[in-house]
N, C-alpha and C positions, 0 to 999 in steps of 0.2 A: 504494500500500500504506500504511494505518494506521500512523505509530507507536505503539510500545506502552510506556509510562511505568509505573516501577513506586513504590509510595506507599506508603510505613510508617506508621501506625497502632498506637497501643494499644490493645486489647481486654482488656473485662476476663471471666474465663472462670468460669462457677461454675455449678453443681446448684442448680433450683429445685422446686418438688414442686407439683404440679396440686392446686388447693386444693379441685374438686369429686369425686374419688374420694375425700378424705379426708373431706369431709361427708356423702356418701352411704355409706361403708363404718361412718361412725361410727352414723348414723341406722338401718341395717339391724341391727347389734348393739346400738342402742335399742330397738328391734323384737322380736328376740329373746329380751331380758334382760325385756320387757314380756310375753314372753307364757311364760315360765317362772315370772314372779313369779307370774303370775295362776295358774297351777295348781300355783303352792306354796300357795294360799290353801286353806285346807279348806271343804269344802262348805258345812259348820255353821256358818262364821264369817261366810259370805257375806250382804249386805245386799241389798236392792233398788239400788242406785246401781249405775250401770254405770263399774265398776270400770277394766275391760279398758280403756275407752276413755280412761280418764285417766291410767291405766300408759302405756297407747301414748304419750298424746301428750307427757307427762315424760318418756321412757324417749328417746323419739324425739329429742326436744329438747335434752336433756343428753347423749345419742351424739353428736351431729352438732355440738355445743360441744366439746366433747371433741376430735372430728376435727379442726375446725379449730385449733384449740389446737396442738394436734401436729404438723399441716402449718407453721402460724406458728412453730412454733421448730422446726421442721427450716428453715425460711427462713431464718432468723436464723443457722444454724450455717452453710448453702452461701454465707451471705454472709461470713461471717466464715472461711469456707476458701476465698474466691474468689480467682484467681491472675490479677494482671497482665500480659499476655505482649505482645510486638509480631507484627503481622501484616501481612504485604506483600499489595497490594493490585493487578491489574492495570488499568490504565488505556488506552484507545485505541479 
C-alpha cells in the first residue's frame, strides 16, 4: 500500500475575465452603433462614398478597444482583490 504524504502550499486565489467575449461583445455593439449611425444619416445628405462601410469598420474597431479596455481593468481589480490562502496537497 502507497503512503500518502500531505504538502502545504500557497495558492494565490483570484477572478480573471476571458478577454475574447469582451472583444467580440464590444465589436458586435460597434456593429450596431455603425448601422444606426448610418440610418441616422438623411437621404439628402448622402454622398457617393460608401459610408456604411467605414462606420462598420471605426464602429467595429473602437467597440472591441473598448472591450478590451474593460476586461484589462477588470484584471487589474481580481488582481488586486486576489487572496492568498494555503492548500494541502495529497501526495503518494
Amino acid at each position: 500500500m502507497a503512503k500518502t504524504t500531505l504538502k502545504t502550499e500557497q495558492v494565490t486565489i483570484r477572478r480573471s475575465p476571458k478577454f475574447l467575449p469582451f472583444l467580440l461583445t464590444g465589436g458586435i455593439l460597434g456593429l450596431v452603433v455603425a448601422f444606426l449611425l448610418n440610418a441616422s444619416i438623411a437621404p439628402e445628405a448622402r454622398s457617393a462614398a460608401p459610408i456604411l462601410g467605414y462606420l462598420v469598420a471605426f464602429s467595429v474597431a473602437i467597440g472591441a478597444g473598448l472591450g478590451v479596455t474593460a476586461a484589462v481593468i477588470l484584471d487589474r481589480i481580481g488582481t488586486a482583490r486576489s487572496k492568498t490562502l494555503e492548500a494541502t496537497k495529497l501526495e503518494g
